[in-house]
C-alpha positions in Angstrom: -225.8 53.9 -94.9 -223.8 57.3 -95.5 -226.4 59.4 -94.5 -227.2 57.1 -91.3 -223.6 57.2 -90.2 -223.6 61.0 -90.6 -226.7 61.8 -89.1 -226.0 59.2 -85.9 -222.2 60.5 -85.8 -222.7 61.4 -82.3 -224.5 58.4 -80.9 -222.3 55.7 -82.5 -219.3 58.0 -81.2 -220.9 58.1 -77.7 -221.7 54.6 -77.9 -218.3 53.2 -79.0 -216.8 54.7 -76.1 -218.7 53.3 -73.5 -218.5 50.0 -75.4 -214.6 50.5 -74.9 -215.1 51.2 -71.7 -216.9 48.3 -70.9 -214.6 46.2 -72.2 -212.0 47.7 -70.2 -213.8 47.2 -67.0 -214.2 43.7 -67.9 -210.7 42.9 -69.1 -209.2 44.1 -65.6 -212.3 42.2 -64.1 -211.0 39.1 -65.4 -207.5 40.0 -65.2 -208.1 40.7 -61.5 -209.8 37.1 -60.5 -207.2 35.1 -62.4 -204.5 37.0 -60.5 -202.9 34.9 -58.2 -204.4 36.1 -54.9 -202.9 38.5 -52.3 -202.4 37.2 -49.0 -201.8 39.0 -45.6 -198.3 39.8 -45.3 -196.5 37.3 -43.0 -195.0 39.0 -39.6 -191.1 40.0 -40.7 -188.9 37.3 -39.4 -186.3 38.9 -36.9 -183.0 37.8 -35.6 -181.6 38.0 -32.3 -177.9 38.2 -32.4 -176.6 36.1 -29.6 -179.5 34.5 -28.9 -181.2 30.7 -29.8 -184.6 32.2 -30.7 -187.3 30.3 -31.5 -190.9 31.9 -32.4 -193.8 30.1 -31.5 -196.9 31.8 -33.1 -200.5 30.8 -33.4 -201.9 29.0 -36.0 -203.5 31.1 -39.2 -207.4 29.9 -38.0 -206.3 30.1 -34.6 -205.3 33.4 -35.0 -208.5 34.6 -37.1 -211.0 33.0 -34.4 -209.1 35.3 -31.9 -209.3 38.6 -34.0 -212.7 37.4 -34.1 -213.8 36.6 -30.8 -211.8 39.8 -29.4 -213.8 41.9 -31.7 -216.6 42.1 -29.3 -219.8 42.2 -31.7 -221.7 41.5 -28.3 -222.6 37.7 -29.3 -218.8 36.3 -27.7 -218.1 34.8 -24.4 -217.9 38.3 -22.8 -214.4 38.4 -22.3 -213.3 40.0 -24.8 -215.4 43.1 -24.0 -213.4 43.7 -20.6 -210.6 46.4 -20.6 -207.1 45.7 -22.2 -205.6 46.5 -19.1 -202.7 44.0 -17.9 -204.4 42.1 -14.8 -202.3 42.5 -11.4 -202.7 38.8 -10.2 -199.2 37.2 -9.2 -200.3 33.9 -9.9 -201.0 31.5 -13.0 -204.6 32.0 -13.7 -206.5 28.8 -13.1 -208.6 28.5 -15.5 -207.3 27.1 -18.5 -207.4 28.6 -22.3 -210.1 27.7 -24.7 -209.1 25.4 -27.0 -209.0 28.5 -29.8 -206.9 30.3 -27.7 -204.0 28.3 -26.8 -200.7 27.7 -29.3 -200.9 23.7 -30.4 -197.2 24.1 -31.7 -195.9 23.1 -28.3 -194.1 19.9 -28.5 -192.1 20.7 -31.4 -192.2 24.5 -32.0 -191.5 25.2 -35.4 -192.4 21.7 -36.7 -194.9 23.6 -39.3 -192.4 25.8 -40.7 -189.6 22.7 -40.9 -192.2 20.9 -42.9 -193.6 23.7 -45.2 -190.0 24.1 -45.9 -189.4 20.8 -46.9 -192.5 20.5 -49.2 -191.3 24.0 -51.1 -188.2 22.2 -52.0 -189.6 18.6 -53.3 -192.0 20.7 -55.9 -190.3 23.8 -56.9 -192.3 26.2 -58.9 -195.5 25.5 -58.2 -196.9 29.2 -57.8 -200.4 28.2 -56.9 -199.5 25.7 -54.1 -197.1 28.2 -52.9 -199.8 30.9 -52.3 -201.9 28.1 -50.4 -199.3 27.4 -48.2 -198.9 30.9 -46.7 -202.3 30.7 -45.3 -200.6 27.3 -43.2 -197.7 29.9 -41.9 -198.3 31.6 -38.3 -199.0 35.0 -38.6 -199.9 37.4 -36.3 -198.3 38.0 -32.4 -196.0 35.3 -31.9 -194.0 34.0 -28.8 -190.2 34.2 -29.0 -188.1 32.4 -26.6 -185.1 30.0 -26.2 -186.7 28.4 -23.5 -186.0 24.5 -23.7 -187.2 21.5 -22.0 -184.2 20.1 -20.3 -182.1 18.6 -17.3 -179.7 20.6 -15.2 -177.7 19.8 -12.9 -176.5 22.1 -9.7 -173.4 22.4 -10.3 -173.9 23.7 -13.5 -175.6 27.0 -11.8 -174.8 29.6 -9.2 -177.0 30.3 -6.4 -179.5 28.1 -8.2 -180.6 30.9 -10.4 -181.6 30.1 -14.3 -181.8 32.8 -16.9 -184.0 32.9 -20.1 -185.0 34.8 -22.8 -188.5 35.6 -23.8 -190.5 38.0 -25.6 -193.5 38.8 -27.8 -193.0 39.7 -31.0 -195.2 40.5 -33.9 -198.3 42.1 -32.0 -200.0 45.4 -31.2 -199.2 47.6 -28.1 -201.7 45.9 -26.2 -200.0 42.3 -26.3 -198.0 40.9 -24.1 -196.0 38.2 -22.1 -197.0 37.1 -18.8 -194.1 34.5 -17.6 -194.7 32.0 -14.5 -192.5 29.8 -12.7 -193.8 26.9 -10.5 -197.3 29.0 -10.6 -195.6 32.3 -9.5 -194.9 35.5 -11.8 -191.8 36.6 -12.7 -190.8 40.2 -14.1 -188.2 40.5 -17.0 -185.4 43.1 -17.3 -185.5 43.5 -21.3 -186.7 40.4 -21.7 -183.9 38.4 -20.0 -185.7 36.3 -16.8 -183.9 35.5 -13.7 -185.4 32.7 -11.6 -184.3 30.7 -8.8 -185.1 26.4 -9.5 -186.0 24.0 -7.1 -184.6 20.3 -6.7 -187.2 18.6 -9.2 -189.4 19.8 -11.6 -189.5 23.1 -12.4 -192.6 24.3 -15.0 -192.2 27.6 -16.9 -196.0 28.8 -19.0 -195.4 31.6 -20.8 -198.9 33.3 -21.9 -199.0 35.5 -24.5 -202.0 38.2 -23.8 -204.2 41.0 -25.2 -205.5 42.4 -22.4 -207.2 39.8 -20.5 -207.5 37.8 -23.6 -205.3 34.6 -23.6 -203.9 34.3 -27.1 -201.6 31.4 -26.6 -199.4 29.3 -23.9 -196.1 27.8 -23.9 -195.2 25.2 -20.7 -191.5 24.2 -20.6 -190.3 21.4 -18.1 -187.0 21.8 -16.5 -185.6 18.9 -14.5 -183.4 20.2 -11.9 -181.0 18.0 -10.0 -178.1 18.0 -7.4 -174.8 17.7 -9.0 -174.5 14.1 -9.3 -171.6 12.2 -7.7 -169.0 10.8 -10.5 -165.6 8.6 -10.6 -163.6 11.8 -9.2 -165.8 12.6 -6.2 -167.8 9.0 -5.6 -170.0 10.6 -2.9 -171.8 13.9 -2.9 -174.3 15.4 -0.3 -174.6 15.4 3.4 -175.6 12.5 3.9 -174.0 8.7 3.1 -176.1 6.7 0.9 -175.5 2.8 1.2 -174.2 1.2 -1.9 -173.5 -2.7 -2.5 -173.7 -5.0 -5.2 -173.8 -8.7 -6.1 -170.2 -8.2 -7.9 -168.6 -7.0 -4.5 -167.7 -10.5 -3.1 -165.7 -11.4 -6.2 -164.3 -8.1 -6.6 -160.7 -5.9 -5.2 -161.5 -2.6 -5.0 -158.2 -0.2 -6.6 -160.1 3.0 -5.0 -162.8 4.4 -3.5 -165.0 4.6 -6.8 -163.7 1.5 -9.0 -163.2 -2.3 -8.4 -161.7 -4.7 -10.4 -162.5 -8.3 -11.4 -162.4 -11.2 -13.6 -165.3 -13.2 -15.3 -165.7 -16.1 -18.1 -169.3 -16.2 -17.6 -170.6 -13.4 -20.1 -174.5 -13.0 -18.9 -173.8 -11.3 -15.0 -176.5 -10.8 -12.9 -175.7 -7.1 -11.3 -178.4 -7.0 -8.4 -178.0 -3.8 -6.4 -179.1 -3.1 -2.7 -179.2 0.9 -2.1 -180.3 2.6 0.8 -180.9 6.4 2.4 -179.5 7.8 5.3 -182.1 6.4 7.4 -181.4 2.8 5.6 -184.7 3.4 3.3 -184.5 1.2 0.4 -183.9 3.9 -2.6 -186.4 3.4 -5.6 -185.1 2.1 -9.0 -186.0 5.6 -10.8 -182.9 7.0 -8.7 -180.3 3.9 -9.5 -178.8 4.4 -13.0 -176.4 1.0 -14.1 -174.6 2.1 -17.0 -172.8 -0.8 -19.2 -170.4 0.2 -21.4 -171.8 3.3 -21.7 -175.4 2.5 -22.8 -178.0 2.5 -19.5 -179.4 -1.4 -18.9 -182.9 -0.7 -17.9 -184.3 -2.4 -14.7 -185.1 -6.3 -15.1 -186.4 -8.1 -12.2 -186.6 -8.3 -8.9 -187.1 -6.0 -5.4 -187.2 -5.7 -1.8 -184.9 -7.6 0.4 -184.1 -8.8 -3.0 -182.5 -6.1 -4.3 -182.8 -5.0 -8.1 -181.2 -7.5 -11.0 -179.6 -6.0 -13.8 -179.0 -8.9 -16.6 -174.8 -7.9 -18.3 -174.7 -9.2 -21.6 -171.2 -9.1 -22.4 -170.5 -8.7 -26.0 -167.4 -11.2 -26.9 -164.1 -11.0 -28.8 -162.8 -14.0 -30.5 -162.4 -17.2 -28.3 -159.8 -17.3 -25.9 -159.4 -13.5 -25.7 -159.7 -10.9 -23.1 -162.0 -7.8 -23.2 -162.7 -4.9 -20.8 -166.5 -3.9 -19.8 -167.4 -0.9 -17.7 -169.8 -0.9 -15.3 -171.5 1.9 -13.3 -173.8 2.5 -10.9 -175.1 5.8 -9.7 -178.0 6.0 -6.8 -179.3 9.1 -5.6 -182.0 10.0 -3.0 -183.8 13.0 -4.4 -182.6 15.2 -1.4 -179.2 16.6 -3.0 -177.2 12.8 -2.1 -175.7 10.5 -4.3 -173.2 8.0 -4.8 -171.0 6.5 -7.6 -169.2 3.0 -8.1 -167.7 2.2 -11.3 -166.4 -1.8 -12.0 -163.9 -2.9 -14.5 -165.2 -6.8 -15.5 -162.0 -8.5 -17.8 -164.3 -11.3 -19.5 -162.6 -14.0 -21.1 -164.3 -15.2 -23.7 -165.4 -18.7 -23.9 -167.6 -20.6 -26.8 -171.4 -21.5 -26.2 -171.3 -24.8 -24.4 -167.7 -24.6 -23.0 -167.3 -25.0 -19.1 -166.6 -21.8 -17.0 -166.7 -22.9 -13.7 -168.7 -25.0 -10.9 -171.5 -24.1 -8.4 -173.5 -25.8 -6.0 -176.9 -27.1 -5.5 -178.5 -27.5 -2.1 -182.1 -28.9 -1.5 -183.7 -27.3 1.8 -187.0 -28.7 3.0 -186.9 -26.7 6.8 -190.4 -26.0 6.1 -191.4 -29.8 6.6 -188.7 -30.0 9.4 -186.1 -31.9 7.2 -183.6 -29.0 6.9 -180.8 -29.7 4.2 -182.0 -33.2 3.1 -179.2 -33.6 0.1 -175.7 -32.9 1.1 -174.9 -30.3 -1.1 -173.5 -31.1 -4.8 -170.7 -29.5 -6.5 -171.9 -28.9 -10.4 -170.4 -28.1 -13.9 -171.9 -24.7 -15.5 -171.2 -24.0 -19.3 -171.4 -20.8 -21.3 -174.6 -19.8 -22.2 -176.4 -22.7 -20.4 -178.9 -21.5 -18.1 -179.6 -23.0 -14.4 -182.4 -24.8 -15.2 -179.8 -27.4 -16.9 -178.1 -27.7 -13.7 -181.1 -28.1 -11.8 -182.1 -30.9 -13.8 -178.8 -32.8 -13.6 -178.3 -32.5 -10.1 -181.6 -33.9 -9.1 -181.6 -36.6 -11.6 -178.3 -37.6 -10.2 -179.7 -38.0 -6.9 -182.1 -40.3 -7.9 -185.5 -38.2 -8.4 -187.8 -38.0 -10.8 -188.8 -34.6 -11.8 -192.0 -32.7 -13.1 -191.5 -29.5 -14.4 -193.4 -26.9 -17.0 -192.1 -25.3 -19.8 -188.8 -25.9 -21.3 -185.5 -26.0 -20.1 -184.9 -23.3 -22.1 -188.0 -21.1 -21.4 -190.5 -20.4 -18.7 -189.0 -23.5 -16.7 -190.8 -24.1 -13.8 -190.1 -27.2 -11.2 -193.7 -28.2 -9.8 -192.4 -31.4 -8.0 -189.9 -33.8 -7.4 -190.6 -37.7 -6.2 -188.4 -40.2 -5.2 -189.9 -43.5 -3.2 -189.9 -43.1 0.7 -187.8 -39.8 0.8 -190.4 -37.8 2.7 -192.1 -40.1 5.4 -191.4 -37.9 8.2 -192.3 -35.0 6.7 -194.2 -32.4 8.7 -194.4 -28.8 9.5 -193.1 -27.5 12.6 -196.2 -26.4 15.5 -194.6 -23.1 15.4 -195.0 -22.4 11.7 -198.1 -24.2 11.5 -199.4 -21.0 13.8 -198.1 -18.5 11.6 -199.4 -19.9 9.1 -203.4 -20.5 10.5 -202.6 -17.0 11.2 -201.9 -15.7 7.8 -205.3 -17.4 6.9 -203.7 -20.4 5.2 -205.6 -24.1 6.0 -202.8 -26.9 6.5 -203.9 -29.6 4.7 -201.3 -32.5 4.9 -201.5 -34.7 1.1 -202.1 -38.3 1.4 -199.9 -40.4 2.7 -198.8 -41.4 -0.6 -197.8 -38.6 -2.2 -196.6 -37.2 1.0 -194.4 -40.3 1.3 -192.8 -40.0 -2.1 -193.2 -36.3 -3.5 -193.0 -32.4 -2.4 -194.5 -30.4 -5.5 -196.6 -27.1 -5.7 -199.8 -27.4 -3.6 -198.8 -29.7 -0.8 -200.4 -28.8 2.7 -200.9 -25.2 1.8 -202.7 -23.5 -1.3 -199.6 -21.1 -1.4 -197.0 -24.0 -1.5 -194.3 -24.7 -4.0 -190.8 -24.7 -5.0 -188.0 -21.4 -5.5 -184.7 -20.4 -5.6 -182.0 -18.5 -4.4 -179.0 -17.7 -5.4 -175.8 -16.8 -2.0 -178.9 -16.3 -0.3 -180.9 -14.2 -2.0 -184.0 -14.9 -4.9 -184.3 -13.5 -8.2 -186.6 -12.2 -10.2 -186.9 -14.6 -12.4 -187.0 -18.2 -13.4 -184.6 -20.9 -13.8 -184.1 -21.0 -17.5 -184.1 -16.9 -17.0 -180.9 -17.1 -15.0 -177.0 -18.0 -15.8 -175.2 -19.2 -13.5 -171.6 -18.2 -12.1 -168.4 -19.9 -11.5 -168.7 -20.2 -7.6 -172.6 -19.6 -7.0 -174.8 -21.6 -4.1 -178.3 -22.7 -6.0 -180.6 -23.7 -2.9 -184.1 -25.2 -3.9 -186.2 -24.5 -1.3 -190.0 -25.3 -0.7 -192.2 -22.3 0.8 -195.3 -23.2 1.8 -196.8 -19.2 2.3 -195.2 -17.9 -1.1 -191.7 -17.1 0.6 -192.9 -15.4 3.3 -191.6 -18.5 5.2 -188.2 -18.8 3.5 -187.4 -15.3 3.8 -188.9 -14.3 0.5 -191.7 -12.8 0.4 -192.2 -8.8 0.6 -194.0 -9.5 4.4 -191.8 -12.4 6.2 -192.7 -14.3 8.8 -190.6 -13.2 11.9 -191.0 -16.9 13.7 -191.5 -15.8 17.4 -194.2 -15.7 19.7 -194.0 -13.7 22.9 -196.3 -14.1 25.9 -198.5 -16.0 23.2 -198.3 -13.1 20.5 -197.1 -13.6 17.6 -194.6 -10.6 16.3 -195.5 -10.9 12.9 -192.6 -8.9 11.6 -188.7 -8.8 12.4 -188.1 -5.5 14.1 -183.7 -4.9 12.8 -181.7 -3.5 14.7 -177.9 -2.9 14.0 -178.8 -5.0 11.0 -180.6 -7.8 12.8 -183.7 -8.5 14.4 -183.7 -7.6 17.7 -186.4 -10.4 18.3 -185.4 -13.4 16.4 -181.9 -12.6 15.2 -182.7 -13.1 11.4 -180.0 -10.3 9.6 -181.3 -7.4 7.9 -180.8 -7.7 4.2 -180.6 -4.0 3.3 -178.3 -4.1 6.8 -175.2 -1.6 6.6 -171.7 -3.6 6.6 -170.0 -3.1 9.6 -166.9 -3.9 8.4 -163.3 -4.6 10.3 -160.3 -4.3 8.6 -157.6 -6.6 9.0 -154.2 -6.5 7.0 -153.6 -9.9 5.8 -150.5 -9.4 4.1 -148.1 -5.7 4.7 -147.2 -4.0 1.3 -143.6 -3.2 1.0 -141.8 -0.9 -0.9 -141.8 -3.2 -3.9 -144.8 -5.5 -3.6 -148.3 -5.4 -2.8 -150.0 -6.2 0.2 -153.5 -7.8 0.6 -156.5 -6.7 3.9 -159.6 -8.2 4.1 -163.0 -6.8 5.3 -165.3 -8.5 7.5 -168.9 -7.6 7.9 -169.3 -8.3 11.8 -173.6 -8.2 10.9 -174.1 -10.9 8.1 -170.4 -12.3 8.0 -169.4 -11.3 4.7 -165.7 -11.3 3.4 -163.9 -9.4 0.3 -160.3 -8.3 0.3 -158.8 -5.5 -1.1 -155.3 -5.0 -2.8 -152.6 -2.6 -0.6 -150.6 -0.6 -3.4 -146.9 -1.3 -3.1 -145.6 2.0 -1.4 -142.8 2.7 -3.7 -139.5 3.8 -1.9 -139.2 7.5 0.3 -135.9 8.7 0.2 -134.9 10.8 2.5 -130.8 11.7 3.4 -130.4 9.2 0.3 -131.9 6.7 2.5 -135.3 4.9 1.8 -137.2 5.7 4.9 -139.4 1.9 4.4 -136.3 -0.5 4.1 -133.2 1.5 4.6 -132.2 1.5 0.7 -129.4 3.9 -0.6 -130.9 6.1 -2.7 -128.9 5.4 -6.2 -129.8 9.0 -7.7 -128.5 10.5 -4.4 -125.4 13.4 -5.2 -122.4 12.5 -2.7 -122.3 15.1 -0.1 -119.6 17.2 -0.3 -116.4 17.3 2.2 -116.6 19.9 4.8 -114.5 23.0 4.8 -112.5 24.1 7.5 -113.6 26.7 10.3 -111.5 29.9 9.4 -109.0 31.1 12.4 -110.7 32.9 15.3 -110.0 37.0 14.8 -108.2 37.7 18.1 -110.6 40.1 20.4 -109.6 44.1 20.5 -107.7 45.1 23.2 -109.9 47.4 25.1 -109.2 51.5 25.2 -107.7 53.3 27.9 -110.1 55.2 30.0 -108.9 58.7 30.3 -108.3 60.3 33.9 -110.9 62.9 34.5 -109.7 66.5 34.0 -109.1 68.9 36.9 -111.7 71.1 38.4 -110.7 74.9 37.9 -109.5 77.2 40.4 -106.4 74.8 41.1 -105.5 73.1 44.5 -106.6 76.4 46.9 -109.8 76.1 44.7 -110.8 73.6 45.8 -109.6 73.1 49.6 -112.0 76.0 49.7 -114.8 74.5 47.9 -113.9 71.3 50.4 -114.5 73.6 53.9 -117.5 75.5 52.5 -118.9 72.2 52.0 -118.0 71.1 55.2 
């Protein structure tokens, strides 16, 4: 063995070193693939002092198919292989990104980052999971901006311009930011951009670009709007907008923005008629009804209608008072608004308890009978709705009646019968026309049922029984609707779906001319110049008339009169309060108390006597003496 070690000294020697090299190679082999593996370095995050930054960059396989696809190995879309030059157009290019090119972050930028976050702190120290989630992080060019989606108002900027901040961050020299408003370009001056809004919507894309090469898009929506009237300036704009309510005829109004009144009945129907300028009805995306500071969305009804807001007044403890505010803002899109705010004292009352009395009326014009019932004074309870009342009331008359549903929900009166009530029913020749010409076939129901019962489907296909309430009809149905202390409930029968009755969204005007029929009312000065009928979206034309003079110490009372439609509402005359003037009220002559006496006069000081005037020297001799001047005397001579 000796001799084979000495004589292979050199081999084995040789040999042992490579075998230890070997294993050295292997070792950091091994060492190398169980090493946690090295990730791309993340783009540094920056701050911007001053600024609300927020980076938007692509995804990590967004961002790798668009190294890709802009590395131009000739089998791409071609696009890629044009110039990295910054195109000249001044408008938003239309086509839109591929799908790989456009940032998916948009509608919560930074959403990814929030949640990686999170994760990292529920499982601390997990190494490997950690290295995973850096390939989830954006990397590469990145969008930084503090652009927001949001609403402003005009008032809140001058000259209408808006300023921003934008940039790109994290790229090459060739990227960019391209930054369009409304489809136009606009430059930046160090990345601040100046941009005059529009009333409306206003869209800002910003495109972040390499070259031609669209590596992601931002769009940001801001809602521009005209300062908005309020409780200190009610009205706002050129032109008047036309603002009244279903709470106006119970109401005093204390200003021009706020009236006051007094309820027990704690579920109000607030309907609302709004108009333009030009007496346009104004849709219910521009009327805001704020209760108690939370917005009541829109319920029922439209048109001549107007729109119902249901008040659910939340209660105290029974037999107390609380406050509720109510506001209503309409505006017309064109830089006009106006503002009414009402201050509702509801006392509360229990479920059940009595809050007041209305009335019923049944009308049956349709069928020529007009008012058939004289009309009936009814009890209304808290909580109860109409359909009760109905129900009573017609009972008490003596008629049987059909109904579907409940009284409680989706209450629906489908007929009433009581024997020999309706025998001379029948349909006036003049409506019958309008109806043939509407394309309805009058088709009377035997003489039976005609005789006894009016109910859905009599004579017409479109025939039945509604509802208004002070003349106008709700959205919705009896058991629906809550009645108020002092409301008019008048069942009527329509036999064209209300387009009779005043109703429907086309009415029947009612006159014929020449043997043409006008098929619809043509209002003027809030009526209808043909037939008379007043416009329900009409403008008051009100007169004022003091009913009672405020004095110095009490209040006074005027009342306004609608001289279209008729309507009344008064409105409280502050006492004036007492104008002192010399110590003397100037209203009703009362001494001022805090008045100072007025001092006694002092007397007028003695008259200095006048100067005596100064002697006026005799004028001086001329020289020469007497002789002098006899000469002078004959020379002159």
């Amino acid at each position: 063995m000796k001799q084979f070690i000495h004589t292979h000294r050199k081999a084995l020697v040789s040999g042992a070193v490579c075998l230890m090299l070997l294993l050295s190679l292997v070792g950091g082999s091994w060492a190398a693939l169980s090493a946690p593996r090295q990730q791309p370095d993340a783009p540094e995050k920056k701050d911007y002092p001053g600024l609300n930054i927020e980076q938007i960059g692509l995804r990590y396989d967004q961002q790798s198919q668009t190294k890709d696809s802009a590395a131009g190995d000739g089998t791409g879309d071609g696009q890629a292989q044009q110039d990295d030059t910054e195109p000249q157009d001044d408008t938003l290019p239309r086509e839109t990104p591929k799908p790989d090119q456009i940032n998916d972050v948009e509608p919560d930028p930074g959403e990814e980052q929030l949640d990686q976050d999170k994760t990292d702190d529920e499982n601390p120290g997990d190494g490997a999971a950690d290295e995973d989630k850096k390939d989830q992080q954006p990397q590469g060019p990145q969008i930084a901006t503090d652009l927001r989606n949001c609403t402003i108002f005009q008032d809140e900027l001058k000259d209408d311009m808006f300023t921003f901040t934008a940039m790109a961050v994290g790229g090459d020299d060739d990227t960019y930011l391209q930054v369009y408003v409304n489809g136009k370009r606009v430059s930046a001056s160090q990345n601040n951009y100046m941009t005059k809004l529009t009333l409306g919507r206003n869209e800002v894309t910003l495109l972040l670009r390499r070259g031609t090469k669209i590596l992601g898009q931002i769009t940001r929506v801001i809602n521009y709007q005209a300062a908005l009237a309020n409780e200190d300036e009610p009205e706002k704009g050129n032109e008047k907008l036309n603002l009244r309510t279903s709470l106006d005829k119970d109401a005093v109004r204390v200003s021009d923005s706020e009236m006051r009144l007094e309820t027990t009945n704690r579920n109000l129907t607030f309907t609302v008629w709004a108009t333009d300028g030009a007496d346009n009805p104004i849709h219910q995306d521009h009327i805001t009804v704020m209760l108690d500071g939370k917005e009541v969305k829109y319920s029922t009804g439209s048109g001549a209608s107007g729109l119902e807001y249901n008040l659910h007044l939340e209660a105290g403890s029974i037999g107390s008072n609380t406050r509720h505010t109510v506001t209503v803002l309409v505006r017309d899109g064109k830089g006009n608004s106006k503002y009414m705010k009402y201050l509702i004292d509801y006392k509360t009352r229990e479920k059940g308890e009595k809050i007041g009395t209305a009335t019923v009326r049944l009308d049956l014009s349709v069928l020529g009978l007009g008012i058939i019932e004289a009309p009936v004074s009814t009890d209304i309870f808290q909580d109860v709705p109409a359909s009760y009342a109905v129900k009573d009331v017609l009972e008490s008359l003596g008629y049987d009646v059909s109904y579907t549903g409940t009284l409680d929900d989706g209450f629906y009166l489908s007929r009433i019968s009581r024997n020999m009530t309706f025998e001379y029913a029948k349909i006036p020749e003049e409506l019958k026309r309008l109806l043939e010409l509407d394309g309805l076939v009058v088709t009377p129901p035997k003489m039976q049922v005609r005789f006894n019962s009016v109910g859905e489907f009599d004579y017409t296909r479109e025939a039945g029984w509604m509802y208004s309430i002070n003349g106008a009809y709700p959205g919705r149905g009896l058991s629906d609707y809550f009645l108020s202390d002092g409301d008019t409930l008048t069942l009527r029968f329509t036999l064209a779906l209300g387009k009779d009755i005043g109703a429907g969204e086309r009415n029947y005007c009612g006159k014929w001319i020449d043997d043409s029929y006008i098929p619809n009312h043509t209002y003027q000065d809030g009526k209808c110049s043909i037939c008379g009928a007043v416009d329900p979206n009409h403008t008051h034309q009100e007169t004022e008339t003091v009913t009672k003079a405020a004095t110095c110490t009490e209040a006074g009372e005027k009342s306004y009169t609608c001289s279209v439609c008729g309507e009344t509402h008064t409105e409280v005359i502050p006492a004036a309060g007492h104008h002192y003037e010399n110590g003397v009220c100037t209203g009703c002559g009362q001494a001022d108390p805090d008045a100072a006496p007025e001092p006694e006069p002092e007397p007028d000081p003695k008259p200095e006597p006048d100067p005596e005037p100064k002697p006026t020297p005799d004028p001086e001799p001329e020289p020469g003496g007497e002789e002098t001047q006899n000469e002078n005397k004959e020379k002159a001579a």
